[in-house]
Residue frames relative to the residue before (quaternion, step in Angstrom):
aa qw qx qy qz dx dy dz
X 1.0000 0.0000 0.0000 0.0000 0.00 0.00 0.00
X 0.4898 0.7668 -0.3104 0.2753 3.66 1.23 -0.47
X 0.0486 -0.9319 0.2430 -0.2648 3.03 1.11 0.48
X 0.8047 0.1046 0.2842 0.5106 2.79 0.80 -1.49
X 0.5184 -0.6031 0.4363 0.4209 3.67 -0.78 0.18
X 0.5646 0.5217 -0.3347 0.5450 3.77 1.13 -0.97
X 0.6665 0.3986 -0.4264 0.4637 4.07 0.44 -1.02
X 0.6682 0.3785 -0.4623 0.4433 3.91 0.52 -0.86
X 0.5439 0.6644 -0.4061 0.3129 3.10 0.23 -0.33
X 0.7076 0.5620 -0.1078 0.4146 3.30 0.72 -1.48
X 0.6273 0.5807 -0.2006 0.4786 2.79 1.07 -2.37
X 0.8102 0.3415 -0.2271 0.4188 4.13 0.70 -1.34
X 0.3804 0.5961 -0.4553 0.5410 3.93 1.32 0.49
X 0.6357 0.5329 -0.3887 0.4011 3.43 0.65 -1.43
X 0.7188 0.4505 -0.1772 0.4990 3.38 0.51 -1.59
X 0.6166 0.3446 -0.4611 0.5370 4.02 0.28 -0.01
X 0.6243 0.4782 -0.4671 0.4041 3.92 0.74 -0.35
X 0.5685 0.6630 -0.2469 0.4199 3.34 1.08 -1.00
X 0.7432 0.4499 -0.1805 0.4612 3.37 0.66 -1.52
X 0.5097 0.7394 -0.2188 0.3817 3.48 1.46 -1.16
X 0.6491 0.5603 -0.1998 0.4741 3.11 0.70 -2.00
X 0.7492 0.5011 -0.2120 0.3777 3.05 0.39 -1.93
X 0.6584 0.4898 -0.2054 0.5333 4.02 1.12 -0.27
X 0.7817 0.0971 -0.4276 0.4434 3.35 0.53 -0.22
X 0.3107 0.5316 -0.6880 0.3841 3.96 1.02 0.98
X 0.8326 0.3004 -0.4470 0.1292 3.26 0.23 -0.65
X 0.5488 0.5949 -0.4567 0.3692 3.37 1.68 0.00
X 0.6043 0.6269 -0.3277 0.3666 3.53 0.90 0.31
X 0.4926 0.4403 -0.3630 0.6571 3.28 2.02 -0.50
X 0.7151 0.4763 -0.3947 0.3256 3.55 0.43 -0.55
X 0.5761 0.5635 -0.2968 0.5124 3.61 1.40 -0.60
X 0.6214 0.5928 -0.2859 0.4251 3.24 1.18 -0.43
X 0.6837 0.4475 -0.2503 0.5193 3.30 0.96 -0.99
X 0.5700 0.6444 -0.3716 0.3490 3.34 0.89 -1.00
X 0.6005 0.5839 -0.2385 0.4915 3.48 1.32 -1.57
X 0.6769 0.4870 -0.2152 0.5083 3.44 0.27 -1.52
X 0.7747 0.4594 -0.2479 0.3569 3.90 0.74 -0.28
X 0.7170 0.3105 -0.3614 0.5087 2.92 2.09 -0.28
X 0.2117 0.6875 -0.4991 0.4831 3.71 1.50 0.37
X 0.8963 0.2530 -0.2187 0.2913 3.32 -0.48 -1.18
X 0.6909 0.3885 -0.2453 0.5582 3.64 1.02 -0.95
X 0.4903 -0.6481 0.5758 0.0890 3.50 -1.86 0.64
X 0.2987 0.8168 -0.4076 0.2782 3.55 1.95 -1.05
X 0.2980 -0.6209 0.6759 0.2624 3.98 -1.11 1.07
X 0.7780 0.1923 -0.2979 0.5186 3.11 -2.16 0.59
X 0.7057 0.4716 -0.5113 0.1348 3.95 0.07 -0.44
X 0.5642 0.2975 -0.6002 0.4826 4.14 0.80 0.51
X 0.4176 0.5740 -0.6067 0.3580 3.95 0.31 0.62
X 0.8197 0.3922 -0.2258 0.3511 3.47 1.14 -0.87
X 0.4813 0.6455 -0.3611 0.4704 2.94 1.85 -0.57
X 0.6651 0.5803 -0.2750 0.3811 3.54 0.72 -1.31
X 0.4422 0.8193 -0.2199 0.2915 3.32 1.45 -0.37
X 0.8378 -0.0397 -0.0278 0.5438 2.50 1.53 -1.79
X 0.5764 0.5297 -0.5246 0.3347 2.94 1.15 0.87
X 0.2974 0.6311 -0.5841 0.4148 3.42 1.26 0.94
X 0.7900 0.3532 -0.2652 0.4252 3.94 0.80 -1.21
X 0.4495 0.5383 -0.5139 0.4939 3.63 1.56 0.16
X 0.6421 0.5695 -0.2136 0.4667 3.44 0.70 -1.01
X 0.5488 0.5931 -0.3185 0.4956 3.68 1.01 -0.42
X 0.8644 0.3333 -0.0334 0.3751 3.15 0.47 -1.62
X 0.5947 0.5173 -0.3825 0.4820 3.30 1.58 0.15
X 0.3645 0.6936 -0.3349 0.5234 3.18 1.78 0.28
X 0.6131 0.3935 -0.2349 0.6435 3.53 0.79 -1.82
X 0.6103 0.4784 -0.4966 0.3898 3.92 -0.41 -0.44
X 0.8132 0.3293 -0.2428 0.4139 3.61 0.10 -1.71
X 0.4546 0.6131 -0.5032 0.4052 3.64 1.28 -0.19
X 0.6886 0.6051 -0.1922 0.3504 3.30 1.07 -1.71
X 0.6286 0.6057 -0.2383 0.4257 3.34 1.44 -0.52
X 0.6608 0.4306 -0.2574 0.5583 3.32 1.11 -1.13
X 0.6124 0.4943 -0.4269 0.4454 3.80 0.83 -0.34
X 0.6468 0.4877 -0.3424 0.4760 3.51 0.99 -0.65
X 0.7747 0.4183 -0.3493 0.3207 3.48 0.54 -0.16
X 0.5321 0.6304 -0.3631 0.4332 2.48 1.85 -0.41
X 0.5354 0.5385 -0.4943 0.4232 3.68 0.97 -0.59
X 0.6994 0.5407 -0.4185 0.2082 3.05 0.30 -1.42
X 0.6015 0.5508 -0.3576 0.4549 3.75 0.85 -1.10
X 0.7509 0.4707 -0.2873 0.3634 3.68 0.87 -0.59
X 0.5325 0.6080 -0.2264 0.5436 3.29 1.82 -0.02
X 0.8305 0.1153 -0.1230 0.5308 3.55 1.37 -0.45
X 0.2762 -0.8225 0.4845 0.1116 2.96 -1.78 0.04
X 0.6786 0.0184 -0.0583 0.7319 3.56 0.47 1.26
X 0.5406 -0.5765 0.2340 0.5663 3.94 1.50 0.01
X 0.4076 0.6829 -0.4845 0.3644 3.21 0.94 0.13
X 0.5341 -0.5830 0.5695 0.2248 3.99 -1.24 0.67
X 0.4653 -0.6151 0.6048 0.1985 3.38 -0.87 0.67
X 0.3367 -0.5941 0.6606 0.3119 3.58 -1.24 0.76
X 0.6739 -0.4249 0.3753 0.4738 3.41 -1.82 0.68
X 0.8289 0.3743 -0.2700 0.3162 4.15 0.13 -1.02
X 0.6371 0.4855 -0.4524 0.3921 3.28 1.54 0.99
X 0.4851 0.6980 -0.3326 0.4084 3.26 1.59 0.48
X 0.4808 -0.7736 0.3926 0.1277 2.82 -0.27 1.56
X 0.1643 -0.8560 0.3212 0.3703 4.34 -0.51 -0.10
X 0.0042 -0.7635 0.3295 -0.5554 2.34 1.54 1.51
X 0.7254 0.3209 0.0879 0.6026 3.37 0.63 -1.39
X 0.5676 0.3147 -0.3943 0.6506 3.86 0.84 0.21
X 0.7047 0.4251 -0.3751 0.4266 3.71 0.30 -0.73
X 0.5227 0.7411 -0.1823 0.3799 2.93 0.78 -0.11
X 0.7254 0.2292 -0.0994 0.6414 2.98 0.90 -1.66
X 0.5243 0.6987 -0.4051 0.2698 3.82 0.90 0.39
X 0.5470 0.6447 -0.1426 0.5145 2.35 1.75 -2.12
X 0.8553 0.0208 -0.2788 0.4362 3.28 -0.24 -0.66
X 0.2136 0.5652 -0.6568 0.4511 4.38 0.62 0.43
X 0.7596 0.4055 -0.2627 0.4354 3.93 0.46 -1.04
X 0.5788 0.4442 -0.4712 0.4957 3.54 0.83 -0.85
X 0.9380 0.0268 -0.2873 0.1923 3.42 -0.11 -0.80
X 0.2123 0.6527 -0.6513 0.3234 3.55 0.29 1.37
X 0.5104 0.6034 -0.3986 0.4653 3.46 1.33 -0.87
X 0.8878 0.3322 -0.0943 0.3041 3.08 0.16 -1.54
X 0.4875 0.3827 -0.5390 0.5704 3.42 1.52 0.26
X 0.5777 0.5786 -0.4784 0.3204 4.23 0.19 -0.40
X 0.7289 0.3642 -0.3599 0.4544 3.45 1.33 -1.14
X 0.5076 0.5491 -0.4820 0.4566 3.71 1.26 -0.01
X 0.6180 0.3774 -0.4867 0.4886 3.61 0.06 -0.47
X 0.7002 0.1835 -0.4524 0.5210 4.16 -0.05 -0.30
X 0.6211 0.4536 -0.5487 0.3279 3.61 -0.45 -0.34
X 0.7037 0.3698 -0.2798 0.5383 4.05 0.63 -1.57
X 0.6104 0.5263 -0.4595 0.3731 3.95 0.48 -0.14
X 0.5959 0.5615 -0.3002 0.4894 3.59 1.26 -1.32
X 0.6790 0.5090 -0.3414 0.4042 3.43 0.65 -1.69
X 0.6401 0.5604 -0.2616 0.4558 4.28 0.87 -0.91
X 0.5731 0.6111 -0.3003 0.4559 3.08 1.42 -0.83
X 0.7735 0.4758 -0.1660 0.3844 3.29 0.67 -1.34
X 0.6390 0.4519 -0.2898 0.5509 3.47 1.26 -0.82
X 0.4356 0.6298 -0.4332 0.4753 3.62 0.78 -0.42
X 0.8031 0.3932 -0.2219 0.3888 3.49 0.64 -1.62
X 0.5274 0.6980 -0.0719 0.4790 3.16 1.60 0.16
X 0.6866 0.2879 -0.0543 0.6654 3.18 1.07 -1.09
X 0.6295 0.5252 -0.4108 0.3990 3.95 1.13 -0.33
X 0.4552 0.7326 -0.3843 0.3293 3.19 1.43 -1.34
């Protein structure tokens, strides 16, 4: 469909929805274990630590659903009646845009990869024990 600036456009939203989804399943398997880890063990201080990270899992499914509403918002700015914009009705306005947040979430998948690495880390220490 790329075609166009409006189809790349679209075509690379699709894929951040995609990629999205795929992230907050995994902060949900990870909330999951967390749970299942304080159920079973008795360890002091250990939902202090759990709470740790499922405050920054809990952070970042925030940043995602933020990331969502920005993505639709592009999307409405890309069409008209659903139709794609031609390339000389795109405004650069509307490229900044799709940068600004193309940037927001690389951030926010980078701080997922250390936050969901730590969080594995810990349960590991947990599940080795």
């Amino acid at each position: 469909m790329a075609a166009t600036k409006a189809g790349y456009f679209v075509d690379e939203i699709t894929d951040w929805k995609r990629t999205i989804a795929f992230h907050i399943d995994e902060i949900y398997g990870l909330t999951v274990k967390l749970a299942e880890l304080v159920q079973r063990n008795s360890i002091p201080n250990l939902a202090a630590k759990v709470e740790k990270h499922q405050d920054k899992l809990n952070g970042l499914s925030k940043k995602f659903s933020t990331l969502l509403l920005q993505f639709r918002r592009q999307e409405a700015m890309l069409k008209t009646d659903s139709t794609l914009l031609d390339d000389s009705q795109i405004k650069t306005e509307t490229e900044t845009y799709q940068k600004g947040i193309r940037q927001m979430l690389h951030d926010t998948e980078k701080e997922f990869i250390e936050v969901k690495n730590n969080c594995q880390s810990f349960l590991a220490g947990f599940y080795n024990k």
